[in-house]
C-alpha positions as CSV (number, residue, x, y, z in Angstrom):
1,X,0.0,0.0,0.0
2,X,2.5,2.5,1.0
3,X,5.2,1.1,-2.4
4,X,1.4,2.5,-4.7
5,X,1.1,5.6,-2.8
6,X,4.8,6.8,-3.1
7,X,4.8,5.0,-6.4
8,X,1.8,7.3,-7.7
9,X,3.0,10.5,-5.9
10,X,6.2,10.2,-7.7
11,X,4.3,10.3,-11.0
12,X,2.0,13.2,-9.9
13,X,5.1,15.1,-9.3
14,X,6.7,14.2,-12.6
15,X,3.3,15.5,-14.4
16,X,3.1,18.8,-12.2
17,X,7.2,19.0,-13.3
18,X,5.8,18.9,-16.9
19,X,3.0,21.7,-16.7
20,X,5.5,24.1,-15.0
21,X,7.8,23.6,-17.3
22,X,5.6,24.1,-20.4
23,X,3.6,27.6,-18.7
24,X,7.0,28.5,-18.3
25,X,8.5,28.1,-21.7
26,X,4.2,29.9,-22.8
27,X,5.3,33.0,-20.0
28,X,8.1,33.8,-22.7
29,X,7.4,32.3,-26.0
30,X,6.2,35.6,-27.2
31,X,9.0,37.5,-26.7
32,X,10.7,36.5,-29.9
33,X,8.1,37.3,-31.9
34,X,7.9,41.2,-30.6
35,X,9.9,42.6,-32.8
36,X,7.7,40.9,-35.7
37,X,5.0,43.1,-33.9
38,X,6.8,45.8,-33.6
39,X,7.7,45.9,-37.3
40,X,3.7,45.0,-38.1
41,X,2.3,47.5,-36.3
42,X,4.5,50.2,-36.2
43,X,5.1,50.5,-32.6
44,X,7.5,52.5,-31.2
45,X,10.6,51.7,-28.9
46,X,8.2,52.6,-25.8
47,X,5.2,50.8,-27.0
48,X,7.7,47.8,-26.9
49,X,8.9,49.0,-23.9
50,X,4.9,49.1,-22.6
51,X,4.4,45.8,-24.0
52,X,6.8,44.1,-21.4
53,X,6.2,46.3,-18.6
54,X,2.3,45.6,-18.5
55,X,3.1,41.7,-18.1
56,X,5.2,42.7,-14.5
57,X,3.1,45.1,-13.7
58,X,0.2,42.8,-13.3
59,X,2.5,39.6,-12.6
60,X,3.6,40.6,-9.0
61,X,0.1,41.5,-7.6
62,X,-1.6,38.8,-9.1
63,X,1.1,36.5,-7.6
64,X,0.7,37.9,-4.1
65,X,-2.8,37.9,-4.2
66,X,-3.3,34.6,-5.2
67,X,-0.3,33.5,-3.0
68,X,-2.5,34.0,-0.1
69,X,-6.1,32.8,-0.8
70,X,-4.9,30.0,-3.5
71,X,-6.1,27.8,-0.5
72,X,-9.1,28.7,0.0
73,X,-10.4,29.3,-3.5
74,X,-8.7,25.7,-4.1
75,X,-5.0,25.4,-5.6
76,X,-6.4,22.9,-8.6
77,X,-9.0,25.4,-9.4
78,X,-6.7,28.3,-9.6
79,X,-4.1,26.2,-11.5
80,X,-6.7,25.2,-14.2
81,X,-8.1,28.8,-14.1
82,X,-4.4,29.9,-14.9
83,X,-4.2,27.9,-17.5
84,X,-7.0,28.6,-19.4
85,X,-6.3,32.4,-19.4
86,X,-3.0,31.2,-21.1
87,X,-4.8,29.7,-23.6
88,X,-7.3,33.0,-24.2
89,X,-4.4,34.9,-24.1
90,X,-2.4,33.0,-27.2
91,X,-5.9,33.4,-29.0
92,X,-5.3,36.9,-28.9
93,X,-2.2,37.6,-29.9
94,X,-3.0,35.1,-32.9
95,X,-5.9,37.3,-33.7
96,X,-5.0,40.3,-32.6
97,X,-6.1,43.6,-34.9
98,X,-4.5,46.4,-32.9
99,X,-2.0,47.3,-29.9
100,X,-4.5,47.5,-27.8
101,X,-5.5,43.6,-28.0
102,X,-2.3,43.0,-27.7
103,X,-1.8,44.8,-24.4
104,X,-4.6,43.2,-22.8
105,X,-3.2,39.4,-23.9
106,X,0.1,40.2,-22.1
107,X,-2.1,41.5,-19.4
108,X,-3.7,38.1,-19.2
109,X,-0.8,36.4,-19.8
110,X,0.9,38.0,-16.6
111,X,-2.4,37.5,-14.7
112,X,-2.4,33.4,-15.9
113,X,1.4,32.9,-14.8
114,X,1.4,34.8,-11.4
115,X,-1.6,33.0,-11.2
116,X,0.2,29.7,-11.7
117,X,3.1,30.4,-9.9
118,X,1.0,31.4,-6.6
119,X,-0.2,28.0,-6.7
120,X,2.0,25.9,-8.4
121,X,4.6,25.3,-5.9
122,X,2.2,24.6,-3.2
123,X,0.2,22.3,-5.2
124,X,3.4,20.1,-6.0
125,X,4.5,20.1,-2.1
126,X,1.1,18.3,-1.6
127,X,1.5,15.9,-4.5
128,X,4.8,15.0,-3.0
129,X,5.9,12.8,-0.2
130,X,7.9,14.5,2.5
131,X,11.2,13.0,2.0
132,X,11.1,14.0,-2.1
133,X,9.8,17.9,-1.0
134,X,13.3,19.1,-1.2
135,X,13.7,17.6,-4.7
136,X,10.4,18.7,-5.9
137,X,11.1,22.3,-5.0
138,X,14.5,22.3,-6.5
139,X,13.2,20.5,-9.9
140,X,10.4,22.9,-9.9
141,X,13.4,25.6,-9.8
142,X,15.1,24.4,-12.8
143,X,12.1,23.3,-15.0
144,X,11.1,27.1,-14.2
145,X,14.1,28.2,-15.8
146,X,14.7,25.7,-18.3
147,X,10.7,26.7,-19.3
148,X,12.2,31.0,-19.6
149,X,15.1,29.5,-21.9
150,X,13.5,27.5,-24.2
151,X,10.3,29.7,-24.8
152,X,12.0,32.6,-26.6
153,X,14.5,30.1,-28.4
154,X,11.5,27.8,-29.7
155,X,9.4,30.6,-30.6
156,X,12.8,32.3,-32.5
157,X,13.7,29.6,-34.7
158,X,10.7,28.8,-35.8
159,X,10.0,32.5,-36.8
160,X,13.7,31.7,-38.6
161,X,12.5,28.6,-40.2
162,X,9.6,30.1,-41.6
163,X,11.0,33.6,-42.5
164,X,8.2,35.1,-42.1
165,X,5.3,36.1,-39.7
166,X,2.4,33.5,-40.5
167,X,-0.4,32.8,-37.8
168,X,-1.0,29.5,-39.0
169,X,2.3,28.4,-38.4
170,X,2.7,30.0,-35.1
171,X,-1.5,29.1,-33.8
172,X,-0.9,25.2,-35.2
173,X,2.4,24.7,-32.5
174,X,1.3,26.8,-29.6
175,X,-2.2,25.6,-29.7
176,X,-0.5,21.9,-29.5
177,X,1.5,23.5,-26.7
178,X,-1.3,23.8,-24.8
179,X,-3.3,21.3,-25.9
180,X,-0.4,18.9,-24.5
181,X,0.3,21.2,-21.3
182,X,-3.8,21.0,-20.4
183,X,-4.4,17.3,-21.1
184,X,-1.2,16.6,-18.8
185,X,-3.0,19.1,-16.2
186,X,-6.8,18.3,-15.8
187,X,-6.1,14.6,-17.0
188,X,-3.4,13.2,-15.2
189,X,-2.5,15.5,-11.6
190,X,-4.7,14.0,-8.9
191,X,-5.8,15.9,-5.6
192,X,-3.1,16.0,-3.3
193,X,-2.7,13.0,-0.8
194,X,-1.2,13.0,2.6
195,X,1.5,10.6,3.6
196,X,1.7,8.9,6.9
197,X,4.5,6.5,8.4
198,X,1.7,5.0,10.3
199,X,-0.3,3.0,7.4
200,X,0.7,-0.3,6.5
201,X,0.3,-2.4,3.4
């Protein structure tokens, strides 16, 4: 009994791994592709400047905020809730018309990963056993910024492979991304279980 539990929490923490490491490579992805917006829509050095600050601006309140009452509004919740304003927010950059949609998907997109990462690390400590916390935290550390590496650099050559700015190319991968980074969510992480020297097989 005890051999399934750990057995099980160790695969809960290798799917929670997964989804922070994917929102994190989704909390940068666009970044390569500004200056493809810039050049579209004429912005100007501080629009661009705008563009990034926004997603800060609204990153650290959101994270504190949700830092405190992730809890009681349910970690789970708030984690797919996070995750779904991702996705809303990729929908609008892919169909965005003017600046101003733009501004308000990197407002959601800082809203969806301070969100996340309110929740996020909590949510794994309670998927994981206490011996493997330690691990968990530190792996949640480097998938975090293995996820800020990778975003800009996938995003970057596959605006270099294409040579071009084309929304099909760019909607067909990240709406796999997310596609992938949900089904590994809602389908796979279970509620959190406690772990107890006391139970027997």
């Amino acid at each position: 009994m005890i051999n399934e539990i750990i057995l099980e929490s160790r695969e809960d923490m290798k799917k929670m791994l997964w989804v922070v490491l994917m929102m994190s490579c989704g909390a940068t992805f666009i970044s390569s592709l500004f200056p493809l917006y810039s050049e579209y829509y004429q912005l100007s050095s501080l629009e661009i400047t705008i563009l990034f600050a926004v997603y800060a601006a609204i990153l650290l309140p959101t994270l504190f905020v949700v830092g405190a009452k992730g809890n009681a509004w349910g970690l789970k919740r708030v984690l797919r809730w996070s995750i779904y304003l991702s996705i809303v927010s990729t929908l609008l950059f892919l169909v965005s018309f003017s600046v101003w949609i733009l501004y308000t998907a990197r407002l959601l997109e800082g809203i969806a990963y301070g969100a996340f990462t309110g929740t996020a690390s909590a949510f794994l400590i309670k998927q994981t056993s206490q011996k493997k916390v330690s691990t968990a935290v530190k792996l949640s550390g480097a998938m975090v910024n293995l996820g800020f590496g990778l975003g800009p650099a996938i995003s970057g050559l596959i605006v270099h492979a294409i040579c071009a700015f084309s929304a099909t190319s760019f909607s067909v991968f990240v709406s796999a991304r997310y596609v992938i980074e949900f089904l590994g969510f809602s389908g796979n992480v279970t509620e959190s279980r406690k772990f107890s020297s006391n139970k027997t097989c």
